[in-house]
C-alpha positions in Angstrom: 69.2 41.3 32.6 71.6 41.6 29.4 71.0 41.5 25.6 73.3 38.9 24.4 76.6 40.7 22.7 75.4 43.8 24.0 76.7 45.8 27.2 73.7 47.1 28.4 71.7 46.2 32.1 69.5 47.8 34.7 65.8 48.4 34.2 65.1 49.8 31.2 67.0 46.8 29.5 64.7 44.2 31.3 61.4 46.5 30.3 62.8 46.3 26.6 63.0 42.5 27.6 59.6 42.0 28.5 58.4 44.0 25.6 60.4 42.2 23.0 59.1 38.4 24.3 55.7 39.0 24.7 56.3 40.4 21.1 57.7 37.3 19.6 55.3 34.8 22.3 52.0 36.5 21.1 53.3 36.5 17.2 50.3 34.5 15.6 52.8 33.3 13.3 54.3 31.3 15.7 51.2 29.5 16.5 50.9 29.4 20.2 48.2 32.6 20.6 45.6 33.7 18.2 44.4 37.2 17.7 40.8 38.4 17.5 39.7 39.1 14.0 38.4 42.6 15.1 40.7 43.7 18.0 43.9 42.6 17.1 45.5 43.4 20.3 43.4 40.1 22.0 44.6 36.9 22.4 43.8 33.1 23.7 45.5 29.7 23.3 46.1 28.4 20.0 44.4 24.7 19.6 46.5 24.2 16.8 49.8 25.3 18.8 50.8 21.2 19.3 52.1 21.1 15.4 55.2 22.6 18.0 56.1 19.0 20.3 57.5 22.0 22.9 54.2 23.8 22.7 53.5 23.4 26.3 56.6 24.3 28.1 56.0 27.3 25.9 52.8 28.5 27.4 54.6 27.3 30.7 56.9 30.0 30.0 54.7 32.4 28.6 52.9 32.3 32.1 56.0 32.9 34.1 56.9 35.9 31.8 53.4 37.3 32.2 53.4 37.0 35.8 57.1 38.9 36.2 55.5 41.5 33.8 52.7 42.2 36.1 55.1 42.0 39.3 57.6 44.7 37.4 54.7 47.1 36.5 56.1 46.7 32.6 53.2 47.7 29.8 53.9 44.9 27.2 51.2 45.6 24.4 49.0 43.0 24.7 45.6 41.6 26.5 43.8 38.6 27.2 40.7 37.5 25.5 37.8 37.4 27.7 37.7 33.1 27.1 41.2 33.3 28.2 41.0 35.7 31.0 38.1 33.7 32.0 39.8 30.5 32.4 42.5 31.6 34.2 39.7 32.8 36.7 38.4 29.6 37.0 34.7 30.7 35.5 32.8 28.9 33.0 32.6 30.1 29.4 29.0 31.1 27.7 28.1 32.0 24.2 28.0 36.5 25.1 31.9 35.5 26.0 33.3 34.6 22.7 32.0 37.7 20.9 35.4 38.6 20.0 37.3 35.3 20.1 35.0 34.5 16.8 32.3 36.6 15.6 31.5 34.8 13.0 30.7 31.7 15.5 28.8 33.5 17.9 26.7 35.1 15.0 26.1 31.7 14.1 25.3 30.9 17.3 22.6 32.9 18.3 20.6 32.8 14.7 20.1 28.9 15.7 19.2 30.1 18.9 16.8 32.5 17.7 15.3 30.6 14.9 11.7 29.5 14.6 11.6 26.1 16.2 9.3 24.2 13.5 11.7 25.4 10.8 14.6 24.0 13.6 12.0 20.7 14.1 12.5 20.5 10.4 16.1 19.7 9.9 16.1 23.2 8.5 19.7 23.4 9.9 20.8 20.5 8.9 23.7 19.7 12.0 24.6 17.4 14.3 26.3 16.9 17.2 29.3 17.3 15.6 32.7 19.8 15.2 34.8 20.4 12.4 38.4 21.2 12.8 41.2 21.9 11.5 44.1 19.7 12.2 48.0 19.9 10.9 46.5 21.0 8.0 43.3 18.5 7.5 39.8 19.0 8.3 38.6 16.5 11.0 34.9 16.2 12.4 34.6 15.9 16.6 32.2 14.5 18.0 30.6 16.7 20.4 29.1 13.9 22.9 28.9 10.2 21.8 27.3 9.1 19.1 27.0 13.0 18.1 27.1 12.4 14.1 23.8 10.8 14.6 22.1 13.0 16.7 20.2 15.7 15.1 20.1 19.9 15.8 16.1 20.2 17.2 14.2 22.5 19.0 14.5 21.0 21.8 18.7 20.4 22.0 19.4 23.4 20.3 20.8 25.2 23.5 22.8 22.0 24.3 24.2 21.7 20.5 25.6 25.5 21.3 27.0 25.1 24.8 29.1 21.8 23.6 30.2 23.7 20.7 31.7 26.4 22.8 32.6 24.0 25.4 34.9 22.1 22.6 35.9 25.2 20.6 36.9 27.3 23.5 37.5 25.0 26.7 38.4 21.2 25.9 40.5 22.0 22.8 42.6 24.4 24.6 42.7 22.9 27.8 46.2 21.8 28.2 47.4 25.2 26.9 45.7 26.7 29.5 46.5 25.1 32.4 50.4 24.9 31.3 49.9 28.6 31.5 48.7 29.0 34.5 50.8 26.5 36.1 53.6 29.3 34.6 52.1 31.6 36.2 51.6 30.3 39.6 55.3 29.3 39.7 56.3 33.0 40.3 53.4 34.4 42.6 53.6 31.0 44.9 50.5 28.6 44.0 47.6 27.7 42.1 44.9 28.9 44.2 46.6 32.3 44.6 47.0 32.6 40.8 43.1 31.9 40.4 42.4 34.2 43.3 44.1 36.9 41.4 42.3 36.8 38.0 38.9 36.3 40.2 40.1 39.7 41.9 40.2 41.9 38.6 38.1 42.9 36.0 39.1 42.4 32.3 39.5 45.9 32.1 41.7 46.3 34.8 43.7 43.3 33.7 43.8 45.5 29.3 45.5 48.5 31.4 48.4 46.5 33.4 49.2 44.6 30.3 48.6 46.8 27.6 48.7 50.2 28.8 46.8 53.2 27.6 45.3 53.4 24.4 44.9 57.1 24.3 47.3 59.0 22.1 50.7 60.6 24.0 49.9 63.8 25.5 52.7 66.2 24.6 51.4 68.3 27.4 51.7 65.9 29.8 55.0 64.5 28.7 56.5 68.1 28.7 54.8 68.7 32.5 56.7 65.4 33.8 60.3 66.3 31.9 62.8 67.9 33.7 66.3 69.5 32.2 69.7 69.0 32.9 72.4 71.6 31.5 69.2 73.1 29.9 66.7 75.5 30.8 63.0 75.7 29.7 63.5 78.6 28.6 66.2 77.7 26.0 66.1 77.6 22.0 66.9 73.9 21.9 64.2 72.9 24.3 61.4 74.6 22.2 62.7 73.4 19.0 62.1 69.8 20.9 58.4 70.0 22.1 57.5 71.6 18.7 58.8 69.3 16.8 57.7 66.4 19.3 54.1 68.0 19.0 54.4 67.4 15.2 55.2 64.4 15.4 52.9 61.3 14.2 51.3 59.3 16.8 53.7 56.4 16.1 56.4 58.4 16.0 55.7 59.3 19.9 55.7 55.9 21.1 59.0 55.5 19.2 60.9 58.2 20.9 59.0 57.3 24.0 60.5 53.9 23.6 63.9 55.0 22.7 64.1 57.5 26.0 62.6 55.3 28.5 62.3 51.0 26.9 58.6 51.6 27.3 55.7 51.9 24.5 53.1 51.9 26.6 51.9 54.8 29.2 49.8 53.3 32.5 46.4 55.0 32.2 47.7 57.8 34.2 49.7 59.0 31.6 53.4 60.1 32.6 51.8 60.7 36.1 52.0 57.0 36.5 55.6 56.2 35.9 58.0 55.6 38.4 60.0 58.9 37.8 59.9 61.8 35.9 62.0 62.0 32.2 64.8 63.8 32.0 66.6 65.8 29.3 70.4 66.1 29.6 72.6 68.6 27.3 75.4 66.5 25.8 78.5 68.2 25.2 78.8 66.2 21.9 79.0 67.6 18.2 75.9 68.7 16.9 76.8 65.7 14.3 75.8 63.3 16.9 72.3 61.4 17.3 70.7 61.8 20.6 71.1 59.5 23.3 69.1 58.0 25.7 69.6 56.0 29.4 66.8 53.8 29.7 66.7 53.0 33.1 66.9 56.4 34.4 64.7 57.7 31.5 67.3 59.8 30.0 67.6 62.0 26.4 70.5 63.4 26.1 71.1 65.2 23.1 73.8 68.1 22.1 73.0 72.0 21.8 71.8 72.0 17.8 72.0 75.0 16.3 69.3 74.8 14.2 65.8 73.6 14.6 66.0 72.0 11.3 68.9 69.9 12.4 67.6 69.1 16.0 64.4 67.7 13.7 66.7 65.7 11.1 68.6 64.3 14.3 65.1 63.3 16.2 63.5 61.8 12.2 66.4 59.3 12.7 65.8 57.9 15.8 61.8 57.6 15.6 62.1 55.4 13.2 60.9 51.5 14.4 64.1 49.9 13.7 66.2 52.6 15.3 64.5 53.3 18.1 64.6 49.7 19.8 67.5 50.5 21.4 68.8 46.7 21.9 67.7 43.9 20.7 65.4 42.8 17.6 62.2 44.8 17.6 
């Protein structure tokens, strides 16, 4: 894997890779995934993604790229919604499963569901069989079974007014996006039925921490008990300076220096017990004037022997910042 115009490959180039498209893929603004109002990390098929004619070669894609993500044990930031997950498993959807795909739905949802049934019997609702949605821009009203606009909410269809509702809003209008997706997906682990086998196999959960990573914040502990040193000691002035200014550190600011030393953003929910090697920090025999350094695929800081704690910590402000600390690329 290479960065176009930039001479940079091994692993931690392709983990920067993965990071950077499932960045750009699951950008709302590009209209292929939406994010949950509430958990902004959550995602499902756009039904508005076709005002892009290439829209489903890109969820084709988007599949394959998940699927190598998964296969290269490469945290990329983001989760499934459970409507999405769901689907790929080959499971129905109900109304408890779109919770956070659209709260506002599902709240609207259950008080029809709950409501008196005389005031229901009443036209106290005032709906039919019918879905309003928003199309390139224009609202357009879906019939939600034939003849819809003329049948009216009761008592008695009530429960079938809310399963075709979520049927439509969460299944039918995203249907092609979904199985573009998974046919993506099943192109790099072999075939369909393996692909549906897999999602079947997992919890959400289990599917949040592969993807995503753990939410907890960095353990400096931790990160310091998995380092090792070379052409340092532990015992040495500049390695102290380093985990007390890395302890002071904001939260961000970790998982940009964790970024910058090793391409990823993410811990497994192990923590640093989980990665594939231990961190290293290497003494540079640079001027102190010089920035530190990092090899991402062998997870790498190197930095020179600063005199000064106040120095090591103007040296380490530079490089946490987010536009420095994506090492290639375009974060």
């Amino acid at each position: 894997m290479e960065f176009k115009n930039e001479e940079a490959t091994g692993p931690g180039v392709v983990r920067e890779w993965f990071f950077l498209v499932c960045q750009a893929i699951f950008n709302p603004q590009n209209a292929l995934f939406v994010a949950c109002p509430k958990d902004r990390r959550r995602f499902f098929p756009n039904p508005a993604s076709k005002v892009d004619p290439l829209h489903l070669e890109y969820f084709s894609f988007s599949g394959r790229v998940i699927a190598l993500a998964l296969m290269h044990k490469v945290q990329v930031g983001i989760v499934f919604d459970r409507v999405f997950f769901l689907q790929l498993a080959g499971e129905s959807i109900s109304l408890e499963n779109i919770q956070d795909a659209d709260p506002y739905l599902y709240s609207s949802c259950k008080q029809i569901l709950e409501m008196d049934p005389e005031a229901v019997d009443q036209d106290a609702l005032g709906l039919t069989f019918v879905h309003e949605v928003d199309e390139l821009g224009s609202r357009k009203l879906v019939e939600l079974c034939p003849d819809g606009k003329s049948i009216a909410v009761n008592s008695k269809n009530r429960k079938l007014y809310v399963d075709s509702l979520i049927q439509h809003r969460f299944v039918i209008s995203i249907a092609e996006q979904v199985a573009h997706f998974a046919q993506g997906f099943s192109d790099i682990i072999s075939y369909r039925g393996l692909q549906i086998s897999f999602f079947q196999s997992l919890d959400p959960e289990d599917l949040d921490w592969t993807l995503h990573g753990s939410e907890s914040e960095i353990s400096v502990e931790d990160w310091k008990a998995h380092t090792e040193y070379s052409g340092y000691k532990e015992t040495d002035p500049q390695i102290s300076w380093f985990w007390k200014i890395v302890g002071r550190m904001s939260k961000e600011q970790k998982k940009v220096l964790l970024f910058f030393w090793t391409s990823l953003k993410y811990l497994p929910v192990e923590g640093f017990g989980g990665l594939a090697s231990r961190l290293y920090i290497y003494k540079s025999c640079e001027s102190s004037n010089r920035l530190p350094s990092s090899h991402t695929c062998f997870y790498r800081l190197c930095f020179p022997a600063y005199p000064s704690m106040s120095i090591m910590r103007s040296r380490l402000r530079v490089i946490t910042q987010e536009h420095v600390g994506c090492s290639f690329g375009t974060w």
